[in-house]
Each structure stands twice: as C-alpha cells, then as structure tokens.
N, C-alpha and C positions, 0 to 999 in steps of 0.2 A: 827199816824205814828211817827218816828222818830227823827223828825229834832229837832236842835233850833238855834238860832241866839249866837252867842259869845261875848265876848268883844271888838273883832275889827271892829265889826260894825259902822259906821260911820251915821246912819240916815239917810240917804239918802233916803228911801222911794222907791227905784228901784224894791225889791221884793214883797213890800206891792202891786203895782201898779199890779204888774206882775200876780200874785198868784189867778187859777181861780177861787181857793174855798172860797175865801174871808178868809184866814184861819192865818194870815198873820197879825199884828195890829202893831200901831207905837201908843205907849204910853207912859206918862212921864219918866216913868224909862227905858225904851230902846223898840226894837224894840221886840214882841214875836209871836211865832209860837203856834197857837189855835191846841194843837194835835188832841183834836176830831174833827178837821175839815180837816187835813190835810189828802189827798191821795197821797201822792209824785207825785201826776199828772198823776197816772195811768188811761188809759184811753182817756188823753189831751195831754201830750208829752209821749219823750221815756224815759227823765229825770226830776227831778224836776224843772220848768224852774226857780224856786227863788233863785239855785245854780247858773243856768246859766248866769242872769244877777247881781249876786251880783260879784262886782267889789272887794272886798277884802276877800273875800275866810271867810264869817264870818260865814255863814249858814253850818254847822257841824250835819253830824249823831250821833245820842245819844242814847244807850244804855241801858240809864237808864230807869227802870222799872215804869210804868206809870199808874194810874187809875184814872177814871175822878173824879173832884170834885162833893161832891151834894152839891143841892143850899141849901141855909137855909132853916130851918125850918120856917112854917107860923106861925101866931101871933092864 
C-alpha cells in the first residue's frame, strides 16, 4: 500500500505497537512502513489505525511508484 513515515517522526514507537500486520518496523535510521505488508487495515478498521495513533501527523500517503525488492541472489 501507500504509506510512509516522514521526518517528523519522533520514535515514539505508538504505530509500530499499533499496526496489525506487523508491517511497521522502528530501525536505526528511522521509523519504516514494510509496504508489502501493509493493508491500510482493510478488513481491521475503517482507517489505518498507525494514522490514528500517530501523534504528530508523521504517517503520510505516498504516491510514489513501488515494486518490491528481490532478495539476493544464492551463492
């Protein structure tokens, strides 16, 4: 899906906790949204609840075009 965390993110760890799809990760360079796991919560709420409990409006829709990585090649 969509989403990703912004720069005014604060760490706080509120939508990682929140987020049913585990979709959600708090890593050393910031906070990020796993889009191949992300359903915006279809299904679980009516909105994405990681919008609803992030306290500073950091979780942003993103337009940008997206395909997943493949993992490395085997040895």
């Amino acid at each position: 899906m969509a989403y990703r965390i912004s720069d005014t993110c604060t760490r706080c760890g509120d939508c990682v906790a929140t987020c049913p799809n585990e979709a959600i990760r708090k890593l050393p360079a910031g906070v990020r949204v796993r889009r191949e796991l992300c359903t915006e919560c279809i299904g679980y709420d009516d909105s994405p609840v990681c919008i609803e409990v992030c306290g500073c409006g950091a979780i942003v829709f993103d337009q940008t075009p997206w395909e997943p990585v493949a993992p490395p090649a085997g040895p």
